[in-house]
N, CA, C and O atoms as a GROMACS GRO file, in nm:
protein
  396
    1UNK      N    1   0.085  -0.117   0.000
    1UNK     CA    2   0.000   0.000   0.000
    1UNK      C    3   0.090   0.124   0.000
    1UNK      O    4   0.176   0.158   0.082
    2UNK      N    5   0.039   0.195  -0.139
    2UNK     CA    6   0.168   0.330  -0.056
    2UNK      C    7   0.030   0.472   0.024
    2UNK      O    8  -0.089   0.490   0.049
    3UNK      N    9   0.194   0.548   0.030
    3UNK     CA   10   0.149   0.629   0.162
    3UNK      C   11  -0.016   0.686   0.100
    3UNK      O   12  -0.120   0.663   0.162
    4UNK      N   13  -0.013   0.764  -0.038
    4UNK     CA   14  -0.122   0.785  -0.060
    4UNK      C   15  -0.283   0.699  -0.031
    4UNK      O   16  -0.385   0.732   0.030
    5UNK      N   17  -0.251   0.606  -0.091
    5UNK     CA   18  -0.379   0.496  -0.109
    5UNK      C   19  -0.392   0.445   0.080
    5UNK      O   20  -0.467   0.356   0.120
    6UNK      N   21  -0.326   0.503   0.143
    6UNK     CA   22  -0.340   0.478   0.292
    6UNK      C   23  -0.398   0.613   0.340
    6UNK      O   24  -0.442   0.620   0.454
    7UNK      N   25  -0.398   0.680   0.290
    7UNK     CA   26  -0.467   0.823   0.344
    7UNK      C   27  -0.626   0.821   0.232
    7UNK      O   28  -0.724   0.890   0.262
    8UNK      N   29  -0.625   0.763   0.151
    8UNK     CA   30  -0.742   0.739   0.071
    8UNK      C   31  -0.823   0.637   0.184
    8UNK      O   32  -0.936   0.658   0.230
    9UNK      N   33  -0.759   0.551   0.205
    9UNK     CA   34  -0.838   0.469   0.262
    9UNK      C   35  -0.871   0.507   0.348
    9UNK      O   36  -0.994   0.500   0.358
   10UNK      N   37  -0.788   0.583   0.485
   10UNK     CA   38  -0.805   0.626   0.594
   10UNK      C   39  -0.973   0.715   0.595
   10UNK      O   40  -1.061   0.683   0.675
   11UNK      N   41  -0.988   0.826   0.490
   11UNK     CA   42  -1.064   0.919   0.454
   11UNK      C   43  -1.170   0.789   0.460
   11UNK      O   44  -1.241   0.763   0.557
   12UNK      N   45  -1.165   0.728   0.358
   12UNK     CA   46  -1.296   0.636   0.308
   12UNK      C   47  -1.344   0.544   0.443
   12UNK      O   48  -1.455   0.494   0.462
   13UNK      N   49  -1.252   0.539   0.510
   13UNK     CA   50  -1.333   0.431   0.636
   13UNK      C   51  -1.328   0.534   0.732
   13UNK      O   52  -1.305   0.491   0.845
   14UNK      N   53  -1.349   0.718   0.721
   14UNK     CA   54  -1.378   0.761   0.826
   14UNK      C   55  -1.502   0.802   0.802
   14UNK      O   56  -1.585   0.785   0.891
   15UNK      N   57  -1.537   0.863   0.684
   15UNK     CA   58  -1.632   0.889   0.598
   15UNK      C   59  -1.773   0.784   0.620
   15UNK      O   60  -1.891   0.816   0.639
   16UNK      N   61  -1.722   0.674   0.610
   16UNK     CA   62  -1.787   0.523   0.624
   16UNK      C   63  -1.858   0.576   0.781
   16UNK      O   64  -1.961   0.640   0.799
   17UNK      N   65  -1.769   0.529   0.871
   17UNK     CA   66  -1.824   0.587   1.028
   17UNK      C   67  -1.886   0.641   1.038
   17UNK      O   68  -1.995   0.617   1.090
   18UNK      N   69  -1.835   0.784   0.974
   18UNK     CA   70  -1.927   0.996   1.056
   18UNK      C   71  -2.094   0.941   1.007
   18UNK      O   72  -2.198   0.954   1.071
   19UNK      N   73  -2.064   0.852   0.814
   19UNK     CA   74  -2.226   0.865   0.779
   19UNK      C   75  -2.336   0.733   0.827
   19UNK      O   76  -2.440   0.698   0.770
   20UNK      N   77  -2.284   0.687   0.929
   20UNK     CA   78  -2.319   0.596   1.010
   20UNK      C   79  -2.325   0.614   1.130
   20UNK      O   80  -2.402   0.552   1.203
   21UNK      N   81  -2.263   0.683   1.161
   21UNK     CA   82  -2.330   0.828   1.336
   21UNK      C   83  -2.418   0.878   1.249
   21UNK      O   84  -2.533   0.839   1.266
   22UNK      N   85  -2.402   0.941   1.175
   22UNK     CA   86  -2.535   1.055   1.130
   22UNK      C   87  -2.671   0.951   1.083
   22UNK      O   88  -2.778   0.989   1.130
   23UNK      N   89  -2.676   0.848   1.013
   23UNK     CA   90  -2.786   0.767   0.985
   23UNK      C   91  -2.841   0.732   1.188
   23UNK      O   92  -2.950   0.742   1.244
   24UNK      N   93  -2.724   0.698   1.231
   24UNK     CA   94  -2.830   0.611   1.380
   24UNK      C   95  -2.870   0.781   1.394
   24UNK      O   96  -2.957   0.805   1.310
   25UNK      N   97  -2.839   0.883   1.458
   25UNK     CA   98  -2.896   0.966   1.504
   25UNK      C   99  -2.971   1.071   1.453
   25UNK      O  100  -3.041   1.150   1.515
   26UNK      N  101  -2.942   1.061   1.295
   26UNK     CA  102  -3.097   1.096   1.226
   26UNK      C  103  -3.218   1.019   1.190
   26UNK      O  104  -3.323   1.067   1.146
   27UNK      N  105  -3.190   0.878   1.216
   27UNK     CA  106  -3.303   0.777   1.241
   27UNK      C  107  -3.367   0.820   1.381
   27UNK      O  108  -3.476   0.874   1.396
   28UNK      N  109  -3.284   0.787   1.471
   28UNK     CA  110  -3.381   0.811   1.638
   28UNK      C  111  -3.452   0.929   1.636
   28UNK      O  112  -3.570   0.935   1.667
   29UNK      N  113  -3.374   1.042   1.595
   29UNK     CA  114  -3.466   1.220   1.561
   29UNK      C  115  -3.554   1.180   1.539
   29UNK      O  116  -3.647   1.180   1.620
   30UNK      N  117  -3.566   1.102   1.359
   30UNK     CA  118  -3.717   1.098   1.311
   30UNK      C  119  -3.818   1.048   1.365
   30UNK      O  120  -3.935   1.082   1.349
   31UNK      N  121  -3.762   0.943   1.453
   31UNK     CA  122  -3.850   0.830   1.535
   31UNK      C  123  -3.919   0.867   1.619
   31UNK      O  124  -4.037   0.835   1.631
   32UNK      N  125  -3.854   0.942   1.695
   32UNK     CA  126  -3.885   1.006   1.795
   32UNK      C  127  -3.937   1.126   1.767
   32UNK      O  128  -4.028   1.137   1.848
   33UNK      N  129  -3.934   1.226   1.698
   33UNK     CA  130  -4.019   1.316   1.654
   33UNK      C  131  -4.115   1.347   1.553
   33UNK      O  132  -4.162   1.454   1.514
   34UNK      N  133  -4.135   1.203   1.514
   34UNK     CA  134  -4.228   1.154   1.419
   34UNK      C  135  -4.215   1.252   1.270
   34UNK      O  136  -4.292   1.333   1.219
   35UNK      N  137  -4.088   1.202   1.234
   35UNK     CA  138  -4.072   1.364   1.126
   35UNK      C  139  -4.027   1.291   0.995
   35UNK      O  140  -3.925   1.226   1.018
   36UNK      N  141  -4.070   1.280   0.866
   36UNK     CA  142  -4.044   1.200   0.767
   36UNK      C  143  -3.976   1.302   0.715
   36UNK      O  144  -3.920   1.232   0.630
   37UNK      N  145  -3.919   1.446   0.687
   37UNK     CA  146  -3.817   1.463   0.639
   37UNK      C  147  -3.689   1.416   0.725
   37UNK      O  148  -3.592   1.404   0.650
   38UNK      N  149  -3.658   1.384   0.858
   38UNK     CA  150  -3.511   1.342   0.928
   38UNK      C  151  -3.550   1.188   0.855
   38UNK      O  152  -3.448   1.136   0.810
   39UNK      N  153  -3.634   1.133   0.841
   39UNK     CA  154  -3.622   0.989   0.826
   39UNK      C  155  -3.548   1.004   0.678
   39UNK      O  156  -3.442   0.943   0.661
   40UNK      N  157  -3.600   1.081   0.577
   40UNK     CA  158  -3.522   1.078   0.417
   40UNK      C  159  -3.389   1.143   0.449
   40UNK      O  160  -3.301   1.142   0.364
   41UNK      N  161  -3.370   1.196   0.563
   41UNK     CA  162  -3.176   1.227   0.583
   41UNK      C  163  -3.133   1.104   0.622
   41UNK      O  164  -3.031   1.049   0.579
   42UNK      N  165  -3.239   1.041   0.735
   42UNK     CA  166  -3.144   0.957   0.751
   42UNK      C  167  -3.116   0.854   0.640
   42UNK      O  168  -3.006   0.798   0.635
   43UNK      N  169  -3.211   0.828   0.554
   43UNK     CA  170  -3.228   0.679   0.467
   43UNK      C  171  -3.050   0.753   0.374
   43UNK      O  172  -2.945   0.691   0.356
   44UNK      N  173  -3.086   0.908   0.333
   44UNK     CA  174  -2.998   0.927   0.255
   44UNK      C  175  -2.842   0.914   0.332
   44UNK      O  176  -2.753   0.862   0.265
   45UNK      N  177  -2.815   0.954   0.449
   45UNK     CA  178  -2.701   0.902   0.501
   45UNK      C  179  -2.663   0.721   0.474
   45UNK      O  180  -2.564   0.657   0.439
   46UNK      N  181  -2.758   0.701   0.501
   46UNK     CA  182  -2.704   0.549   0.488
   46UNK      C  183  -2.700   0.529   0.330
   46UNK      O  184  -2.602   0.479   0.275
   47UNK      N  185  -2.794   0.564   0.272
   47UNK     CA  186  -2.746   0.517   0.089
   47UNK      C  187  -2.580   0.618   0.035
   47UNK      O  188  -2.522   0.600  -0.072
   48UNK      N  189  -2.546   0.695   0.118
   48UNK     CA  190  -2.415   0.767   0.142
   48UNK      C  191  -2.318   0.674   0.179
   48UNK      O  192  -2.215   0.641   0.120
   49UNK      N  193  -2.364   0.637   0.286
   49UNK     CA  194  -2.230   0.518   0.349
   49UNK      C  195  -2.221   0.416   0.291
   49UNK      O  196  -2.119   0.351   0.313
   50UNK      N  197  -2.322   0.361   0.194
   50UNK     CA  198  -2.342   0.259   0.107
   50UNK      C  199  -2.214   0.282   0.044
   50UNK      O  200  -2.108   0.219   0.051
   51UNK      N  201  -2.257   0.409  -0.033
   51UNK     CA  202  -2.196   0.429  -0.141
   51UNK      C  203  -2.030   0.434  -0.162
   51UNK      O  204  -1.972   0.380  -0.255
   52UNK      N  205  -1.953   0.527  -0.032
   52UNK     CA  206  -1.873   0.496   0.023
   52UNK      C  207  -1.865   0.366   0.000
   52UNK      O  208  -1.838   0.325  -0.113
   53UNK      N  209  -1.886   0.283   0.104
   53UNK     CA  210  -1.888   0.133   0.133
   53UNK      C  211  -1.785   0.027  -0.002
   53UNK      O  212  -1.686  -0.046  -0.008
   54UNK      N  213  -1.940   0.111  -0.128
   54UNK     CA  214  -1.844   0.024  -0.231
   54UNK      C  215  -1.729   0.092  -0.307
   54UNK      O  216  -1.664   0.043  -0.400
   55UNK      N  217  -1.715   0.204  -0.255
   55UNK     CA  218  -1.578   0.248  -0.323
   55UNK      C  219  -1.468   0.206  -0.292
   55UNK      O  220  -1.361   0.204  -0.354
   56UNK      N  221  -1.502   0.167  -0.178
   56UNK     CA  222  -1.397   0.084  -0.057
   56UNK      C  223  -1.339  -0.001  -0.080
   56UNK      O  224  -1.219  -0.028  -0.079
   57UNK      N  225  -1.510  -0.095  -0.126
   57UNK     CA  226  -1.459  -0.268  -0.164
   57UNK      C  227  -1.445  -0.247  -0.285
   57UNK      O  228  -1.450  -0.363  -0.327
   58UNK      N  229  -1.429  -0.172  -0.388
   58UNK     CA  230  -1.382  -0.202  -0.545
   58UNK      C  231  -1.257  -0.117  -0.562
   58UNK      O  232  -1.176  -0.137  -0.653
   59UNK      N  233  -1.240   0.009  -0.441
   59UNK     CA  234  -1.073   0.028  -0.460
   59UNK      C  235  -0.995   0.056  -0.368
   59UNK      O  236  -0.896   0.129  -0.358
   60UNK      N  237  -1.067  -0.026  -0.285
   60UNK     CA  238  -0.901   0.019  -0.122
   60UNK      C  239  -0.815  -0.132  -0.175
   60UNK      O  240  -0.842  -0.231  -0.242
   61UNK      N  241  -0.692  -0.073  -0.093
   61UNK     CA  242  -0.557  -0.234  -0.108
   61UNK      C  243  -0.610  -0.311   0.025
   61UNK      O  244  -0.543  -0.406   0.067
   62UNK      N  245  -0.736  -0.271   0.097
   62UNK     CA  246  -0.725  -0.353   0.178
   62UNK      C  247  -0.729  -0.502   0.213
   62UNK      O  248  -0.794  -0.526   0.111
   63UNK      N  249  -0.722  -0.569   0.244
   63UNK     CA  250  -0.733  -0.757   0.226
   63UNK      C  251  -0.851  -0.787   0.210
   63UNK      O  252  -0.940  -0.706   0.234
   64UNK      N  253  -0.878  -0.926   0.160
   64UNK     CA  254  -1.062  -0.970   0.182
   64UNK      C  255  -1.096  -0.991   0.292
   64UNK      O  256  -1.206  -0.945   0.321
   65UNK      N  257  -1.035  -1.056   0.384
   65UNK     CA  258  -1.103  -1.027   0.511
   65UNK      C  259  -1.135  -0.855   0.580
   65UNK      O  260  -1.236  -0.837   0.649
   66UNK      N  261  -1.083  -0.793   0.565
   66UNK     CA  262  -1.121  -0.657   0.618
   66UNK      C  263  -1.227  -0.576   0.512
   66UNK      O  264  -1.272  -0.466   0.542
   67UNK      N  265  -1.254  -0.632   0.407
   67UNK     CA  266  -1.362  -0.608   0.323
   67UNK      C  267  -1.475  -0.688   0.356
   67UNK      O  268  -1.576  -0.621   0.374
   68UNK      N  269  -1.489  -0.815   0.370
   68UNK     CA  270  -1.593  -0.896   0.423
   68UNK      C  271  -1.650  -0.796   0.560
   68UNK      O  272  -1.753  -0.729   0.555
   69UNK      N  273  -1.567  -0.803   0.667
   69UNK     CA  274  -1.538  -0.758   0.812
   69UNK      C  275  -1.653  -0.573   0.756
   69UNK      O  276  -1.746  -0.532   0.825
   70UNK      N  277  -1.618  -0.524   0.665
   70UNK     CA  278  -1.684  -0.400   0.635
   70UNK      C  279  -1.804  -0.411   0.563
   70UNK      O  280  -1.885  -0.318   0.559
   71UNK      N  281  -1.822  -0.524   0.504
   71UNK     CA  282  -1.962  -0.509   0.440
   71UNK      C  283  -2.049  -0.576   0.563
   71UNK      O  284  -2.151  -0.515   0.596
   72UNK      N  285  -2.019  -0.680   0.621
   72UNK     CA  286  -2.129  -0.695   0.727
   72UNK      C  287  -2.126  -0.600   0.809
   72UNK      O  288  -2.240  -0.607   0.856
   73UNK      N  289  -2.058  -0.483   0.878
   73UNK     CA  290  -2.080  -0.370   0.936
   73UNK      C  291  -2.172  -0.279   0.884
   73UNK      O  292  -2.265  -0.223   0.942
   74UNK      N  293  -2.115  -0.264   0.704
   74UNK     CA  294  -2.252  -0.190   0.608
   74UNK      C  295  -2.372  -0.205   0.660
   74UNK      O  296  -2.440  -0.112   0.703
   75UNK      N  297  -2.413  -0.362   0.661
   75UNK     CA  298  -2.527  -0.446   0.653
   75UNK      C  299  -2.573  -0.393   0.803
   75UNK      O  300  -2.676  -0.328   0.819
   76UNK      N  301  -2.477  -0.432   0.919
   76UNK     CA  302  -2.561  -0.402   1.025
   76UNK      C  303  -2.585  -0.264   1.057
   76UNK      O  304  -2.672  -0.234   1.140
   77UNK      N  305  -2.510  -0.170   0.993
   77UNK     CA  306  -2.528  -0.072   1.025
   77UNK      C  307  -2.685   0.000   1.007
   77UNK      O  308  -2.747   0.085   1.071
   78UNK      N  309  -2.704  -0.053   0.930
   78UNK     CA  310  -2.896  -0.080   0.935
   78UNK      C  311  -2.999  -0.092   1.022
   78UNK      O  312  -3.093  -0.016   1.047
   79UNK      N  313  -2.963  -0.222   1.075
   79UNK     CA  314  -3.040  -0.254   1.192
   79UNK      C  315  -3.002  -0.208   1.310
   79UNK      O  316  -3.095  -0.209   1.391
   80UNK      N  317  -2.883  -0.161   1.357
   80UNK     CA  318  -2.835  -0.132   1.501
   80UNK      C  319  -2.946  -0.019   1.570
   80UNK      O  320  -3.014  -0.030   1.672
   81UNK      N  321  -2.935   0.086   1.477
   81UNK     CA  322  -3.018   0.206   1.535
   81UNK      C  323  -3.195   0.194   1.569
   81UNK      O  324  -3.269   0.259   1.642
   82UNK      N  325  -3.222   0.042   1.448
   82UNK     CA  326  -3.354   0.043   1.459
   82UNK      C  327  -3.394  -0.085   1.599
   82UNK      O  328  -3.488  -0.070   1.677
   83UNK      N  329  -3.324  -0.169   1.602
   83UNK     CA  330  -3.302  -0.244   1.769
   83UNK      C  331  -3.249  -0.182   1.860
   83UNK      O  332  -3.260  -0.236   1.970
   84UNK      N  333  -3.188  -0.077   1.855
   84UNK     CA  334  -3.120  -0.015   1.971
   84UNK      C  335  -3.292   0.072   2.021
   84UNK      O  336  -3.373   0.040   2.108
   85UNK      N  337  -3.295   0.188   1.922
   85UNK     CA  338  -3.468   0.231   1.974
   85UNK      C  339  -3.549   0.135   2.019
   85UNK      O  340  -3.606   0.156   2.126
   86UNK      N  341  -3.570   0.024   1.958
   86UNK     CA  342  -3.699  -0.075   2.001
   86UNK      C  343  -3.677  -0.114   2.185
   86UNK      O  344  -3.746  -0.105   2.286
   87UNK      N  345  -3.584  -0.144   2.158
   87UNK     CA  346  -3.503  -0.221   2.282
   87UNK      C  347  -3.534  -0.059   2.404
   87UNK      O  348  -3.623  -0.064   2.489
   88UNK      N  349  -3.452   0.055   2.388
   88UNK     CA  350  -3.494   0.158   2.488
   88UNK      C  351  -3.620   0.196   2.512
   88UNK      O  352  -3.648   0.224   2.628
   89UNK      N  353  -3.768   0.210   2.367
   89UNK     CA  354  -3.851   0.206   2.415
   89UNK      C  355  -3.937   0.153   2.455
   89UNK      O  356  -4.038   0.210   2.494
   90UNK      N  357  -3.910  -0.018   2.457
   90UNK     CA  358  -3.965  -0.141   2.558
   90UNK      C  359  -3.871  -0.082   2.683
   90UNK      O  360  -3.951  -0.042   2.767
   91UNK      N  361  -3.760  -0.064   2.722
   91UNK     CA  362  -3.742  -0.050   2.859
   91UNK      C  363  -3.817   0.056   2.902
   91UNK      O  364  -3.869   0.046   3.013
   92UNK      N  365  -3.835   0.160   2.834
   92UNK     CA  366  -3.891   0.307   2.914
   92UNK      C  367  -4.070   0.224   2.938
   92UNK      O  368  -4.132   0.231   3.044
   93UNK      N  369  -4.102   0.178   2.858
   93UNK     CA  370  -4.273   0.143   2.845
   93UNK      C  371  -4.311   0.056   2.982
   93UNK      O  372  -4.419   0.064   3.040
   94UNK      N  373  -4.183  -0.040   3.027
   94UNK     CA  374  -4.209  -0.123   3.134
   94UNK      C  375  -4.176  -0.085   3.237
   94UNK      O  376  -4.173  -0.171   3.324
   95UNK      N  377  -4.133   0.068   3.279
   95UNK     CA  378  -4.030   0.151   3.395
   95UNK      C  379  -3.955   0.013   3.456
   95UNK      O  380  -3.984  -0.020   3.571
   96UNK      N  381  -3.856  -0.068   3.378
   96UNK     CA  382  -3.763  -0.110   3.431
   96UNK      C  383  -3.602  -0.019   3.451
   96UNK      O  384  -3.496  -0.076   3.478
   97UNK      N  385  -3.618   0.142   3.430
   97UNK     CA  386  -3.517   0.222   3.500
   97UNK      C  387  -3.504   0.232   3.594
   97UNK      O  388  -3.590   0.274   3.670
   98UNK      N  389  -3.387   0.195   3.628
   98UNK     CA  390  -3.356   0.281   3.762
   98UNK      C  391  -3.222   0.342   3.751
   98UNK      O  392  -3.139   0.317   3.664
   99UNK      N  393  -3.204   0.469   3.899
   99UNK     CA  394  -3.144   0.530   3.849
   99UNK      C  395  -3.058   0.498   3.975
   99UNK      O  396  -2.946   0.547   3.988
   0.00000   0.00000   0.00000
């Protein structure tokens, strides 16, 4: 790998991350504030990180295992935000908080 295509990559799997914070926490916004324009930011963040995603796997030097290792992250990165909500608002619904 030279130095460049290591700062390409670096960018592309940070890029990957930020639009995968921004999808979970423009998903919960919408959810929670019942708002279908945050829900089309969020869908569009994630078809963003997609997109990323495959620039990744068709041009980083990285190995196949750390490409496999990134597309099932893609994949879950999907569901995390939408089980993570379900899961907090079954706990809040049953006041199993404590503080």
């Amino acid at each position: 790998m030279t130095p460049m295509g290591f700062v390409i990559d670096a960018i592309g799997l940070g890029l990957f991350a930020l639009l995968g914070g921004a999808y979970g926490l423009l998903y919960a916004a919408s959810e929670l504030r019942a708002e279908r324009r945050l829900a089309r930011f969020a869908l569009a963040s994630y078809a963003a990180q997609s997109s990323v995603l495959l620039a990744i796997l068709a041009f980083s030097a990285l190995g196949p295992i750390w490409k496999v290792f990134l597309l099932a992250s893609g994949i879950a990165y999907y569901f995390i935000p939408r089980a993570t909500l379900r899961y907090l608002k079954n706990l809040h619904a049953s006041g199993e908080i404590h503080s």
